[in-house]
mmCIF file as gemmi writes it, N, C-alpha and C atoms, coordinates in Angstrom:
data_model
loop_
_atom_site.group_PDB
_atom_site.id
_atom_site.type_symbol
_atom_site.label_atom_id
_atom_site.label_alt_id
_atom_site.label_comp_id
_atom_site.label_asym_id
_atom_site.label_entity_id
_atom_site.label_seq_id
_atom_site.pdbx_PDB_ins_code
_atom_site.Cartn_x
_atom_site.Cartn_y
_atom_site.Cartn_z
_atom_site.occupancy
_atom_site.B_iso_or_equiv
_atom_site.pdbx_formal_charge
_atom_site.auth_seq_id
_atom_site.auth_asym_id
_atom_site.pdbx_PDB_model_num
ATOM 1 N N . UNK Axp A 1 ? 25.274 3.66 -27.339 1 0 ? 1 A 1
ATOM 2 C CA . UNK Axp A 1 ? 23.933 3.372 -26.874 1 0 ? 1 A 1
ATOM 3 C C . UNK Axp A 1 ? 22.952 4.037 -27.849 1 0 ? 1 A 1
ATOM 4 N N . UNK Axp A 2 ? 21.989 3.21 -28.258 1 0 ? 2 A 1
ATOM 5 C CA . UNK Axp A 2 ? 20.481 3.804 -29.119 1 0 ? 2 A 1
ATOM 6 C C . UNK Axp A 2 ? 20.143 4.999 -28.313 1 0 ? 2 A 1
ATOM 7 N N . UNK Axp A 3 ? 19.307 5.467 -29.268 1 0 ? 3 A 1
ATOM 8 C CA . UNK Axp A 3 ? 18.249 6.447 -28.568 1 0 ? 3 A 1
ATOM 9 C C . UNK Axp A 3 ? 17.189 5.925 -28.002 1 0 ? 3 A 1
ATOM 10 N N . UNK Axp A 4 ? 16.454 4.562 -28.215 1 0 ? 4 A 1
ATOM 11 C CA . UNK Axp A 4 ? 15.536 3.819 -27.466 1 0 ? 4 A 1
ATOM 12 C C . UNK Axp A 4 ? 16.295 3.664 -26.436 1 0 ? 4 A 1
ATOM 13 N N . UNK Axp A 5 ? 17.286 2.772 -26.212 1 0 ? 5 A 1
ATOM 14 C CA . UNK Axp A 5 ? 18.027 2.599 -24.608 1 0 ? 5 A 1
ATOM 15 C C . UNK Axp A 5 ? 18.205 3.874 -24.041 1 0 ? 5 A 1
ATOM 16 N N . UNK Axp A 6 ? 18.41 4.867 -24.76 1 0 ? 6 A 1
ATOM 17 C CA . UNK Axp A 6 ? 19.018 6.189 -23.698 1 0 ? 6 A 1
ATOM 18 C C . UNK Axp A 6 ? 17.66 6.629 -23.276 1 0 ? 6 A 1
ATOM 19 N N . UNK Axp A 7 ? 16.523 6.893 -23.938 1 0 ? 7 A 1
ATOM 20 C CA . UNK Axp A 7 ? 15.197 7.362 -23.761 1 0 ? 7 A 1
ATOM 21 C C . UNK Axp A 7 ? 14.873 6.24 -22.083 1 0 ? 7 A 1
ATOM 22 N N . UNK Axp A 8 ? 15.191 4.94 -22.794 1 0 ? 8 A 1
ATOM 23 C CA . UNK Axp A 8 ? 14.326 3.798 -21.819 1 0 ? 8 A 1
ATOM 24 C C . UNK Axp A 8 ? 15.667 4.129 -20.403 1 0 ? 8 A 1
ATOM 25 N N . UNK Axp A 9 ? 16.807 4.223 -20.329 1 0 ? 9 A 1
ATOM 26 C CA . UNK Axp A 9 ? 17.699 4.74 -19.043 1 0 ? 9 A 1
ATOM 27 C C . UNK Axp A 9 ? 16.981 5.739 -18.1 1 0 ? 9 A 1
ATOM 28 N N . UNK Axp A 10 ? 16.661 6.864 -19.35 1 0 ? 10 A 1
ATOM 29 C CA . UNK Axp A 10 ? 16.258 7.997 -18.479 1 0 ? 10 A 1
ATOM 30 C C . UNK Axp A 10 ? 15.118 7.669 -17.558 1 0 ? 10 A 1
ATOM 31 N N . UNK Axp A 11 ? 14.38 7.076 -18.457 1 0 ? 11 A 1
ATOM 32 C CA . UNK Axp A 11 ? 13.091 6.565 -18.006 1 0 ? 11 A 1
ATOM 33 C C . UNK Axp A 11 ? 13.012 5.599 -16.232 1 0 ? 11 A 1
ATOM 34 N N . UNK Axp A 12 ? 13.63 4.614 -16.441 1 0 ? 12 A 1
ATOM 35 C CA . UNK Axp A 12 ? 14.436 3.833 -15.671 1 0 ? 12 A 1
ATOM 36 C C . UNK Axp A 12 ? 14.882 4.86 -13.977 1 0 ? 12 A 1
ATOM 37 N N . UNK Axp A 13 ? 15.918 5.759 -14.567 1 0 ? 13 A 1
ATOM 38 C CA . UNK Axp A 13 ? 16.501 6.61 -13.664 1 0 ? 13 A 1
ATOM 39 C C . UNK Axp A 13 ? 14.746 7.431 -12.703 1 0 ? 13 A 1
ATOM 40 N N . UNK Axp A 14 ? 14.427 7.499 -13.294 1 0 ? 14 A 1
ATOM 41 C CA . UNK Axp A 14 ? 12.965 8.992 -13.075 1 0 ? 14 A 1
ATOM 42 C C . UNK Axp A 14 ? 12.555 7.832 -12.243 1 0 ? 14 A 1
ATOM 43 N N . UNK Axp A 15 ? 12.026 6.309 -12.26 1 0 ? 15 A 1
ATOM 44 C CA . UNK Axp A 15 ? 11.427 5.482 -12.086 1 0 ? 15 A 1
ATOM 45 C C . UNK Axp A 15 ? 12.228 5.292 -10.195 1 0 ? 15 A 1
ATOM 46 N N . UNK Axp A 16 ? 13.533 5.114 -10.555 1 0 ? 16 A 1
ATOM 47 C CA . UNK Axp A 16 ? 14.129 5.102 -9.304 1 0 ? 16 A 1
ATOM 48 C C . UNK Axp A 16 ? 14.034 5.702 -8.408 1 0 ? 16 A 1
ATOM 49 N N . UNK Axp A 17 ? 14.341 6.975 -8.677 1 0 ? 17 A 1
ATOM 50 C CA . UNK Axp A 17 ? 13.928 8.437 -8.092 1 0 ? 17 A 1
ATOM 51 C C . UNK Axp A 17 ? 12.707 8.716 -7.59 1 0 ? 17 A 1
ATOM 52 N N . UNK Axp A 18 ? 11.503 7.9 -7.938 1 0 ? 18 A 1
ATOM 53 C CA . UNK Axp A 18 ? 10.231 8.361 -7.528 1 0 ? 18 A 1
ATOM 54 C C . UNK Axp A 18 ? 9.743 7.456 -6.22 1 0 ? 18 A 1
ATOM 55 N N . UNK Axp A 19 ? 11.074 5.836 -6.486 1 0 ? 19 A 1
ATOM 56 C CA . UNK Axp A 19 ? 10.592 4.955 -5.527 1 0 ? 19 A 1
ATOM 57 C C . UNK Axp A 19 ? 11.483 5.472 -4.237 1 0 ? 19 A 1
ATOM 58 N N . UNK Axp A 20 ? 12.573 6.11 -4.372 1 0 ? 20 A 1
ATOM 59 C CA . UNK Axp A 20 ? 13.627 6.839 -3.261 1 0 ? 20 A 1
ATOM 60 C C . UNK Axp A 20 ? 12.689 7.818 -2.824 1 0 ? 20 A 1
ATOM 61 N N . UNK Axp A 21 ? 11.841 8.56 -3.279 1 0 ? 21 A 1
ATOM 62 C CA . UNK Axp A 21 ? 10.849 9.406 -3.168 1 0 ? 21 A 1
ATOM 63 C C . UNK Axp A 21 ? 9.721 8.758 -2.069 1 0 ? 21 A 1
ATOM 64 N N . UNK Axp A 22 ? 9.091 7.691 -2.321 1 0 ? 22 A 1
ATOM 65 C CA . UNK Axp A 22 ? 7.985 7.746 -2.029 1 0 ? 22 A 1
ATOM 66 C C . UNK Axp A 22 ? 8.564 6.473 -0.968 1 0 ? 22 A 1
ATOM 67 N N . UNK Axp A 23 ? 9.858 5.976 -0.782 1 0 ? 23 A 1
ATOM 68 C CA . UNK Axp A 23 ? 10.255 5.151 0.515 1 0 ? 23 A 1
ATOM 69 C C . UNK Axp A 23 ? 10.619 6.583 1.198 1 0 ? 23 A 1
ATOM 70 N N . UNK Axp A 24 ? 11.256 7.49 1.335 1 0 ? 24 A 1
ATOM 71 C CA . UNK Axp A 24 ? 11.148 8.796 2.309 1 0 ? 24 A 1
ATOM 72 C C . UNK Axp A 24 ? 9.828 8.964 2.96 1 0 ? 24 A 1
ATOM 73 N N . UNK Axp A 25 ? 9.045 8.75 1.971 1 0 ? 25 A 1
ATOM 74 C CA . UNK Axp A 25 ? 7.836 9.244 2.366 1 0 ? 25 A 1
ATOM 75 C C . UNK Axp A 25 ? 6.937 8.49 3.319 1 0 ? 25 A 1
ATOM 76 N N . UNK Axp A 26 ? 7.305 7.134 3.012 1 0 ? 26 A 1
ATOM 77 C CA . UNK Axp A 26 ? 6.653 6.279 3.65 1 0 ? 26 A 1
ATOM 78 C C . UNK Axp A 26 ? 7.313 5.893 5.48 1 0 ? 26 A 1
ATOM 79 N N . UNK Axp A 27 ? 8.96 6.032 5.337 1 0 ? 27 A 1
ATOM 80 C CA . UNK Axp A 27 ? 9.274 6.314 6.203 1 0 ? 27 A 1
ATOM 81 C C . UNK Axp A 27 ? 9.504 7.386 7.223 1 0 ? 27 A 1
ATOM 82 N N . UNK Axp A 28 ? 8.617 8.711 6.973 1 0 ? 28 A 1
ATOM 83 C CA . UNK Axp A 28 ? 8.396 9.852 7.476 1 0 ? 28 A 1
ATOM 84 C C . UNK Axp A 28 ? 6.679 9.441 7.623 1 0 ? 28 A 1
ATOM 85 N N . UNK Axp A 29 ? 5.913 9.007 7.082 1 0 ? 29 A 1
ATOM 86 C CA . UNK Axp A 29 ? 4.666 8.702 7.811 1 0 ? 29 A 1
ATOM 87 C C . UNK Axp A 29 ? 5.058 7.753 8.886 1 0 ? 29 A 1
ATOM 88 N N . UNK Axp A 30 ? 5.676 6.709 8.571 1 0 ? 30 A 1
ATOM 89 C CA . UNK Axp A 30 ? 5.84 5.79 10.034 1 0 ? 30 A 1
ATOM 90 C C . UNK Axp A 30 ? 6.614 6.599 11.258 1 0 ? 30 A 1
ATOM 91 N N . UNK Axp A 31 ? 7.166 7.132 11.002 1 0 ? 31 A 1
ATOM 92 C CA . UNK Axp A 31 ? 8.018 8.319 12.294 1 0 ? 31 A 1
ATOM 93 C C . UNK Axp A 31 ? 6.955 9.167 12.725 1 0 ? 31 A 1
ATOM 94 N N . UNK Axp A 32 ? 5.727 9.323 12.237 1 0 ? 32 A 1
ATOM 95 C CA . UNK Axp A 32 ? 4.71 10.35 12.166 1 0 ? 32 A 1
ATOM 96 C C . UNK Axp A 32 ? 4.078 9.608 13.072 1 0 ? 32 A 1
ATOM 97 N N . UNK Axp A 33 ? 3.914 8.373 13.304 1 0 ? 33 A 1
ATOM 98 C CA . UNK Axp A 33 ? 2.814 7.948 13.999 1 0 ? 33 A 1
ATOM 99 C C . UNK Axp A 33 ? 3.389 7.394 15.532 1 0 ? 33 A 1
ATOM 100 N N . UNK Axp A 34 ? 4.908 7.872 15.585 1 0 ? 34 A 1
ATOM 101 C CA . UNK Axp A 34 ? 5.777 7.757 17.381 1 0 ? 34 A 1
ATOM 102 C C . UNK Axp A 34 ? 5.932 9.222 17.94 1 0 ? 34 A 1
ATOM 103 N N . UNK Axp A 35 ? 5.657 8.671 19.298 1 0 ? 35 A 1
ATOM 104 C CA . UNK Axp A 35 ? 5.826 10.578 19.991 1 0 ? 35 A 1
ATOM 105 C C . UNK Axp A 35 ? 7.046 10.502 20.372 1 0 ? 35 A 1
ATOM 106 N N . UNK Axp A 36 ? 7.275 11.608 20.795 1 0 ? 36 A 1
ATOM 107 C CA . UNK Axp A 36 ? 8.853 11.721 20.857 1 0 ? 36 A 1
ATOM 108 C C . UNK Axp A 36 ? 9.74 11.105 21.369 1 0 ? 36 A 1
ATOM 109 N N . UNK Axp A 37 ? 8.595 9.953 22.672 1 0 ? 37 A 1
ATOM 110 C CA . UNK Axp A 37 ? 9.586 9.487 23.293 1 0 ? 37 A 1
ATOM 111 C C . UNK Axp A 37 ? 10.091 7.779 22.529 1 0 ? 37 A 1
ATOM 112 N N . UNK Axp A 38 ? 9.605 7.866 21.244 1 0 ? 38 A 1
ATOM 113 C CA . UNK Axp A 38 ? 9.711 6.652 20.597 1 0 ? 38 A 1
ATOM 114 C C . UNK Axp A 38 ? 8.388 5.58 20.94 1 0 ? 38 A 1
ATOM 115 N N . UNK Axp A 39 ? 7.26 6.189 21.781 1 0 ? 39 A 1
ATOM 116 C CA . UNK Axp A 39 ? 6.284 4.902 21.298 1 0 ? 39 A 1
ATOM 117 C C . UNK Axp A 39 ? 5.411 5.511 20.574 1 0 ? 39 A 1
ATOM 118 N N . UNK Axp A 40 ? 4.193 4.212 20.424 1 0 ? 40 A 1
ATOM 119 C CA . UNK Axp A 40 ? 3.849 4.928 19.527 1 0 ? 40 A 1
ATOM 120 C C . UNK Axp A 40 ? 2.39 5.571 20.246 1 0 ? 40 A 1
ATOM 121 N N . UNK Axp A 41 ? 2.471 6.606 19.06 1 0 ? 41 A 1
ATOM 122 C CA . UNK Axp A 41 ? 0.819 7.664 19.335 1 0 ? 41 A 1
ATOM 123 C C . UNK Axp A 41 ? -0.269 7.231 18.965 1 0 ? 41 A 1
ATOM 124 N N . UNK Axp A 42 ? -0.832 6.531 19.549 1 0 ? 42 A 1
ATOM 125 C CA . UNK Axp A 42 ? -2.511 5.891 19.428 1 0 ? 42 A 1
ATOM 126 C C . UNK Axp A 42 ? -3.34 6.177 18.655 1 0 ? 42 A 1
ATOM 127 N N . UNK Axp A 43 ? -3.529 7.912 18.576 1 0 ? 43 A 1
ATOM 128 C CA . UNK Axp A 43 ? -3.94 8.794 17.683 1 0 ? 43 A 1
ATOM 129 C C . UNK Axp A 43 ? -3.523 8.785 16.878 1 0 ? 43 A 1
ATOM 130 N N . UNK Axp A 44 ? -2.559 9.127 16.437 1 0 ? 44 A 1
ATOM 131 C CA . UNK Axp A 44 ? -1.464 9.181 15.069 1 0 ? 44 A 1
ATOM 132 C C . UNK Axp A 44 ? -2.048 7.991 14.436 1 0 ? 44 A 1
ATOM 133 N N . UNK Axp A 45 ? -1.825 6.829 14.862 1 0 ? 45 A 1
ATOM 134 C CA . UNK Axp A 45 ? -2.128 4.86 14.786 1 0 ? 45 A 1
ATOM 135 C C . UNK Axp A 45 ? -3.215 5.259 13.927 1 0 ? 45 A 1
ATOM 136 N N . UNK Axp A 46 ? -4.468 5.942 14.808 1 0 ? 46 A 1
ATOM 137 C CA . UNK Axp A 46 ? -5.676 5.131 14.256 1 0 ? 46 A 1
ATOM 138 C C . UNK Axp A 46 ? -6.104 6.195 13.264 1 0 ? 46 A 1
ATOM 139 N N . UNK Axp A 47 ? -5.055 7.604 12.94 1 0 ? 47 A 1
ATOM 140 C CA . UNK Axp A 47 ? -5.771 8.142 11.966 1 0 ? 47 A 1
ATOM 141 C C . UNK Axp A 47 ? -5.161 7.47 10.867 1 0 ? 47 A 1
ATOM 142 N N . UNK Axp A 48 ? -3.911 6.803 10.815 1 0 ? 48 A 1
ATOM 143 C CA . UNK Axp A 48 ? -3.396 6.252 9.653 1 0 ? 48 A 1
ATOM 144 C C . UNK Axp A 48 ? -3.813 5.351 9.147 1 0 ? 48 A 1
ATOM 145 N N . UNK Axp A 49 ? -4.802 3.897 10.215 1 0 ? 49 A 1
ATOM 146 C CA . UNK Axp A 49 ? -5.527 2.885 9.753 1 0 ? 49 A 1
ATOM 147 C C . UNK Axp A 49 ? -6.01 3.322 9.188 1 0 ? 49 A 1
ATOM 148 N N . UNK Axp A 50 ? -7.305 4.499 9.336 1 0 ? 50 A 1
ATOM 149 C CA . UNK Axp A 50 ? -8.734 5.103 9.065 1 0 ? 50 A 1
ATOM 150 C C . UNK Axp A 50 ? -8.173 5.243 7.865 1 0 ? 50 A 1
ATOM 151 N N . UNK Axp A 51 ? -7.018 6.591 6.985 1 0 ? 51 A 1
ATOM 152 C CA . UNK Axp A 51 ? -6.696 6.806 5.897 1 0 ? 51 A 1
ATOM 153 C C . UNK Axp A 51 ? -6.732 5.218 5.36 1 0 ? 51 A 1
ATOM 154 N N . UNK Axp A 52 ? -5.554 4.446 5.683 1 0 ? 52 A 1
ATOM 155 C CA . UNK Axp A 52 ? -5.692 2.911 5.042 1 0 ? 52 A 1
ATOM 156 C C . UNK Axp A 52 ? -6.874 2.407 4.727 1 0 ? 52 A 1
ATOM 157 N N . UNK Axp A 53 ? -7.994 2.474 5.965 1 0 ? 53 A 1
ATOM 158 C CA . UNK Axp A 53 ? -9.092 1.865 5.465 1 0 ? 53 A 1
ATOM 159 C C . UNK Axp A 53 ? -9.911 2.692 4.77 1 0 ? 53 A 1
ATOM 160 N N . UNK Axp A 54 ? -9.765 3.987 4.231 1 0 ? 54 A 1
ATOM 161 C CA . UNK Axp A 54 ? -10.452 4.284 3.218 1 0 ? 54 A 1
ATOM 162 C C . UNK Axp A 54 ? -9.899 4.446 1.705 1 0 ? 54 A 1
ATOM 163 N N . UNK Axp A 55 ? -8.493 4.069 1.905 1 0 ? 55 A 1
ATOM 164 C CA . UNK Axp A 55 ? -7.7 3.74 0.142 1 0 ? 55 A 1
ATOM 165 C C . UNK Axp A 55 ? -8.338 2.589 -0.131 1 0 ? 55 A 1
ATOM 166 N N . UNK Axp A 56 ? -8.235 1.166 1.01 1 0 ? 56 A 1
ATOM 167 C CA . UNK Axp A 56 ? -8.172 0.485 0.731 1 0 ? 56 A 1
ATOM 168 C C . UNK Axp A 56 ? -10.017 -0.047 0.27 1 0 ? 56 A 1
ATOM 169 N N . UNK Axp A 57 ? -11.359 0.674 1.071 1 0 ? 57 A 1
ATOM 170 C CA . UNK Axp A 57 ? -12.553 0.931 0.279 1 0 ? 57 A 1
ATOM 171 C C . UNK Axp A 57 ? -12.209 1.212 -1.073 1 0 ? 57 A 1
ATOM 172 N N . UNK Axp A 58 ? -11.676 2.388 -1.199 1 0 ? 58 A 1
ATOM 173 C CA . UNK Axp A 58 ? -11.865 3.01 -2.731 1 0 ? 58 A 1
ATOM 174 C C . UNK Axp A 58 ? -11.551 2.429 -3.525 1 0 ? 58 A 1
ATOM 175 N N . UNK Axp A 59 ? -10.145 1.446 -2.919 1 0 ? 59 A 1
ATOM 176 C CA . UNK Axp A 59 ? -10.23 0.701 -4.467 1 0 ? 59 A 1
ATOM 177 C C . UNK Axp A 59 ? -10.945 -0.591 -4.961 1 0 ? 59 A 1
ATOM 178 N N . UNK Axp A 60 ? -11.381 -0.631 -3.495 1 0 ? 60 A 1
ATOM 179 C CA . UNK Axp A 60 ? -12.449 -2.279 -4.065 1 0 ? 60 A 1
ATOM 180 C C . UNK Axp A 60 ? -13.229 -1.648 -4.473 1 0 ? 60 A 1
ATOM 181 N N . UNK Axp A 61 ? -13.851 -0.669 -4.247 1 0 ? 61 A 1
ATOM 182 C CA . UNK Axp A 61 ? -15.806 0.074 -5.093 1 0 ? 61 A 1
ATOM 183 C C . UNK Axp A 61 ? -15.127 0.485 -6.451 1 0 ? 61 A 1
ATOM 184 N N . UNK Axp A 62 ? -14.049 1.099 -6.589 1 0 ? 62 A 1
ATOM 185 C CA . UNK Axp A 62 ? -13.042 1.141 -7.918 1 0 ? 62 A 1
ATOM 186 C C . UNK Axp A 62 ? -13.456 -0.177 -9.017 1 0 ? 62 A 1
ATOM 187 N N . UNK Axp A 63 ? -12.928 -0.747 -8.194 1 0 ? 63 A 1
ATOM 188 C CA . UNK Axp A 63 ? -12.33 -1.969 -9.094 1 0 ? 63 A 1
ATOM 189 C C . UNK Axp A 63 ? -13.985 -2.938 -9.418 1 0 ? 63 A 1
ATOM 190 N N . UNK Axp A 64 ? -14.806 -2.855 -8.347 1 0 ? 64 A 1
ATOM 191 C CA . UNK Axp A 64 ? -16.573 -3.588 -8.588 1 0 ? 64 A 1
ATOM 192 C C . UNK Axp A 64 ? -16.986 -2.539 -9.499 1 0 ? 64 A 1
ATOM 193 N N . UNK Axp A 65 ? -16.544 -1.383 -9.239 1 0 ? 65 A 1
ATOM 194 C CA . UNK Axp A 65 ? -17.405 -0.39 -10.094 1 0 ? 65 A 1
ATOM 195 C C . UNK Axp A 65 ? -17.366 -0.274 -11.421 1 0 ? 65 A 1
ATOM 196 N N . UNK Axp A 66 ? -15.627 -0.81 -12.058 1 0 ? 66 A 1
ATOM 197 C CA . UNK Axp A 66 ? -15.24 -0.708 -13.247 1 0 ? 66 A 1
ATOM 198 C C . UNK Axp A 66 ? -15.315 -2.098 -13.965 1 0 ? 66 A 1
ATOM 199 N N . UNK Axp A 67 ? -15.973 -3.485 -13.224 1 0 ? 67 A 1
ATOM 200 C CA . UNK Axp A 67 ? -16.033 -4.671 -14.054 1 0 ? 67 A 1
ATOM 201 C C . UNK Axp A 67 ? -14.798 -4.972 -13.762 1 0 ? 67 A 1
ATOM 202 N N . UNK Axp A 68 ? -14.147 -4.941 -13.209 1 0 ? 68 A 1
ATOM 203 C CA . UNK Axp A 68 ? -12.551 -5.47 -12.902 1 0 ? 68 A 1
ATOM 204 C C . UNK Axp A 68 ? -12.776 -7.058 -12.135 1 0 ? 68 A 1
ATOM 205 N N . UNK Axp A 69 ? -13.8 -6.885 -11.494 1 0 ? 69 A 1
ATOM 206 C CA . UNK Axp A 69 ? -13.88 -8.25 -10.36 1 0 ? 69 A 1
ATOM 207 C C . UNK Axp A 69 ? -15.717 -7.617 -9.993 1 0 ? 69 A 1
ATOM 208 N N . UNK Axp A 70 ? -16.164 -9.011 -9.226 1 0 ? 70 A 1
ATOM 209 C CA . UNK Axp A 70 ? -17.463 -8.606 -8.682 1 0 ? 70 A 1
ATOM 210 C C . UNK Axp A 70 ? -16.994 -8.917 -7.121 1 0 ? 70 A 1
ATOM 211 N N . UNK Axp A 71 ? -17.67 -8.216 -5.984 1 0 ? 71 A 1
ATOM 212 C CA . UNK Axp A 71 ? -17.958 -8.014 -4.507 1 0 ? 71 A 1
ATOM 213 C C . UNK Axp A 71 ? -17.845 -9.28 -4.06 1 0 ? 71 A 1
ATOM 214 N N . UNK Axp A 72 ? -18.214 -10.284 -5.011 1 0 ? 72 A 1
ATOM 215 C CA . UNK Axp A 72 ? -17.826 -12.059 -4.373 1 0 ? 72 A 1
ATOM 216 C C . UNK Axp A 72 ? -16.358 -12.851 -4.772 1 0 ? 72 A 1
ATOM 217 N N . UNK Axp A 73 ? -15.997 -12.097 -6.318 1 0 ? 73 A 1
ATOM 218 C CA . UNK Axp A 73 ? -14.728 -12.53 -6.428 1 0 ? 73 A 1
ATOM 219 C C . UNK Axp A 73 ? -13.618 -11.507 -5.435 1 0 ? 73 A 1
ATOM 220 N N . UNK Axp A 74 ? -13.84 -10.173 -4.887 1 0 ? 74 A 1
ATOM 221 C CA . UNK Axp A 74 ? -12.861 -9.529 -4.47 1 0 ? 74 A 1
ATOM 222 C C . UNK Axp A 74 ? -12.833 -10.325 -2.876 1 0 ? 74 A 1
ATOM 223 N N . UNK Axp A 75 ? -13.923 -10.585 -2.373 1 0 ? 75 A 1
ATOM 224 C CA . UNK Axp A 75 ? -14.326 -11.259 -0.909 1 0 ? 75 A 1
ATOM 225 C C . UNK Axp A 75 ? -13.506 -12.908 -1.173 1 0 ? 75 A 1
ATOM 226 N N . UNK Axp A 76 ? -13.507 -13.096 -2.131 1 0 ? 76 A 1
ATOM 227 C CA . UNK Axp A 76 ? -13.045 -14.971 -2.173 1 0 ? 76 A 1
ATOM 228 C C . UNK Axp A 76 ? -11.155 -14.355 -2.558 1 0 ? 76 A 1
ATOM 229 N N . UNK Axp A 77 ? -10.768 -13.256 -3.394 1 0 ? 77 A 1
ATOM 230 C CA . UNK Axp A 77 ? -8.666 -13.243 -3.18 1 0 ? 77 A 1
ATOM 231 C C . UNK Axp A 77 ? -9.063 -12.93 -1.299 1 0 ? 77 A 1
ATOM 232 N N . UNK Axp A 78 ? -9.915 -12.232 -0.906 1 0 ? 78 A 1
ATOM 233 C CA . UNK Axp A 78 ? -9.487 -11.188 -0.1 1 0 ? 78 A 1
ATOM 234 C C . UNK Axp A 78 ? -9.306 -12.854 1.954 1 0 ? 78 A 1
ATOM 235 N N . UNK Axp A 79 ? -10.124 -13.72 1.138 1 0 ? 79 A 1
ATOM 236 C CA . UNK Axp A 79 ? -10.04 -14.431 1.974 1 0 ? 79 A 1
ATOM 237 C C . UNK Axp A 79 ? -8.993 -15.801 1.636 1 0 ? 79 A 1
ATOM 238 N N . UNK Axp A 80 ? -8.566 -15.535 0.43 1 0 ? 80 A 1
ATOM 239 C CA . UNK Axp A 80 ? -7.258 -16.889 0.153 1 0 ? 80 A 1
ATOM 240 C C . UNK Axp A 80 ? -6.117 -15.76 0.577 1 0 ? 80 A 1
ATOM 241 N N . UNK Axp A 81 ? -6.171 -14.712 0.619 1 0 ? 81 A 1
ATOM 242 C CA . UNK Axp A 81 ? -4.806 -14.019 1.263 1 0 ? 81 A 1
ATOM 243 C C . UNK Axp A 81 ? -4.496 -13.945 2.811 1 0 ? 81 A 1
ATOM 244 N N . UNK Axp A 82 ? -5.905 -14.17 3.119 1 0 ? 82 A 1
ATOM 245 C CA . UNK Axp A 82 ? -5.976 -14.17 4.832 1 0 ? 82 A 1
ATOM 246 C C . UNK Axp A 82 ? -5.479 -15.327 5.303 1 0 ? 82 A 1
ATOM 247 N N . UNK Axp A 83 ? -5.707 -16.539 4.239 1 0 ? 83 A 1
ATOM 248 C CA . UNK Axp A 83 ? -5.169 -17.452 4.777 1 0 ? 83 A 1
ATOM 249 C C . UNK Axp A 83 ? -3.695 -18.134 4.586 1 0 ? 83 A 1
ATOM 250 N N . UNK Axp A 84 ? -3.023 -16.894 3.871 1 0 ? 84 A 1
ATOM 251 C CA . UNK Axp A 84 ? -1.785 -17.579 3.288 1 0 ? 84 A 1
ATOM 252 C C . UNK Axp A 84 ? -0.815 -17.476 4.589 1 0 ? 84 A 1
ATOM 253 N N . UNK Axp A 85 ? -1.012 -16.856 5.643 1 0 ? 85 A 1
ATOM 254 C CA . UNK Axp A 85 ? -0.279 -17.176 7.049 1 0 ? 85 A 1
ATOM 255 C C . UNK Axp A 85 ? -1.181 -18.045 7.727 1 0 ? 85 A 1
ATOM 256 N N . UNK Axp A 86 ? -1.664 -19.184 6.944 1 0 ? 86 A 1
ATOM 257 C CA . UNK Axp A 86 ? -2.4 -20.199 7.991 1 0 ? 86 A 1
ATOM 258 C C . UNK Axp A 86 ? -3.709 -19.677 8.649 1 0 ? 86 A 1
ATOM 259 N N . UNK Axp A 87 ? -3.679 -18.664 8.743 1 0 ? 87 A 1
ATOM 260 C CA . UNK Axp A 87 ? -5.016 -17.909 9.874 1 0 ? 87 A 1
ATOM 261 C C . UNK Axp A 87 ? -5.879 -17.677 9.616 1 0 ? 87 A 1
ATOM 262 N N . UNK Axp A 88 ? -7.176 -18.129 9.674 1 0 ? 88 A 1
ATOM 263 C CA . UNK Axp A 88 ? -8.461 -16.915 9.046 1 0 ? 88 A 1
ATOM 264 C C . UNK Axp A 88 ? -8.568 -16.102 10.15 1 0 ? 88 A 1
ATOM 265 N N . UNK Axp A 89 ? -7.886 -14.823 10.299 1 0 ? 89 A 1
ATOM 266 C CA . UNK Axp A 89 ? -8.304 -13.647 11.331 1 0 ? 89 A 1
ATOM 267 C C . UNK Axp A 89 ? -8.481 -12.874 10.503 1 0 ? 89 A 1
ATOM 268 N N . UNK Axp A 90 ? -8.619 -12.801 9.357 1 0 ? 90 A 1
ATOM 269 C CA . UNK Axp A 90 ? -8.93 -11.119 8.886 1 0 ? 90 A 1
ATOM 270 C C . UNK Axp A 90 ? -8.178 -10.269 8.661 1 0 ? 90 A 1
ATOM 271 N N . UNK Axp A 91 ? -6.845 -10.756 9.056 1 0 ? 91 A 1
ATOM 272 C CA . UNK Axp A 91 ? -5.751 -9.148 8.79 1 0 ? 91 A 1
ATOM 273 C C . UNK Axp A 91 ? -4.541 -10.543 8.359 1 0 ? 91 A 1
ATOM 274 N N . UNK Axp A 92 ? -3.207 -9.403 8.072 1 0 ? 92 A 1
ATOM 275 C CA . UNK Axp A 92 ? -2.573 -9.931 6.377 1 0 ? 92 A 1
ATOM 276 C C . UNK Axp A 92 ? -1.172 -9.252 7.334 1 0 ? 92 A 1
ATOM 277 N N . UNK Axp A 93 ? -0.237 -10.579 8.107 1 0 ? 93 A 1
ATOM 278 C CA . UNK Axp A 93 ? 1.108 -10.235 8.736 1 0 ? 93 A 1
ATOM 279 C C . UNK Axp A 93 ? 1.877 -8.921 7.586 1 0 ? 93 A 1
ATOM 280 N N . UNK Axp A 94 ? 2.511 -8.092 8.694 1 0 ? 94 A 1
ATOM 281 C CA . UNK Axp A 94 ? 3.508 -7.169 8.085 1 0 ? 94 A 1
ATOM 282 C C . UNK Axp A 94 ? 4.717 -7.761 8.147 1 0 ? 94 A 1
ATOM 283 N N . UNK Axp A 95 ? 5.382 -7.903 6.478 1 0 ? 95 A 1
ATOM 284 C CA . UNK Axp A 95 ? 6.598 -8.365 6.295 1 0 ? 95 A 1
ATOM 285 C C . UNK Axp A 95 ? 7.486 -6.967 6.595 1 0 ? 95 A 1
């Protein structure tokens, strides 16, 4: 094996490791938001939307802010995605 392939393996490996990483993580926030008796905590719920809905601000004022897209092109994906389950409701089914 090259030293480009062994460099690009390692690379690869670290890459894996960070997604085993951050699926732990993601599945320890979802356990975060059931009380003990397995339903879920309301509270827990709506502080995790709130976090969601403020990543998900930051990166649209991000992305208008940096010339990436303008406030009418992010509003026109943000409404062909709403409708890719048929629906205009505003929210985007969890696969």
């Amino acid at each position: 094996m090259g030293l480009i392939n062994w460099i690009f393996d390692i690379y690869q490996h670290t890459q894996i490791d960070q997604a085993k990483t951050d699926a732990a993580a993601a599945r320890a926030d979802l356990a975060a938001i059931r009380s003990s008796g397995g339903s879920v905590d309301g509270a827990r719920l709506t502080v995790a939307l709130e976090e969601l809905a403020l990543a998900t601000k930051a990166l649209q004022r991000t992305l208008v802010d940096k010339g990436v897209c303008t406030s009418d092109e992010f509003a026109k994906t943000l409404r062909a995605i709403d409708l890719e389950d048929g629906l205009a409701d505003g929210r985007s089914r969890l696969r």
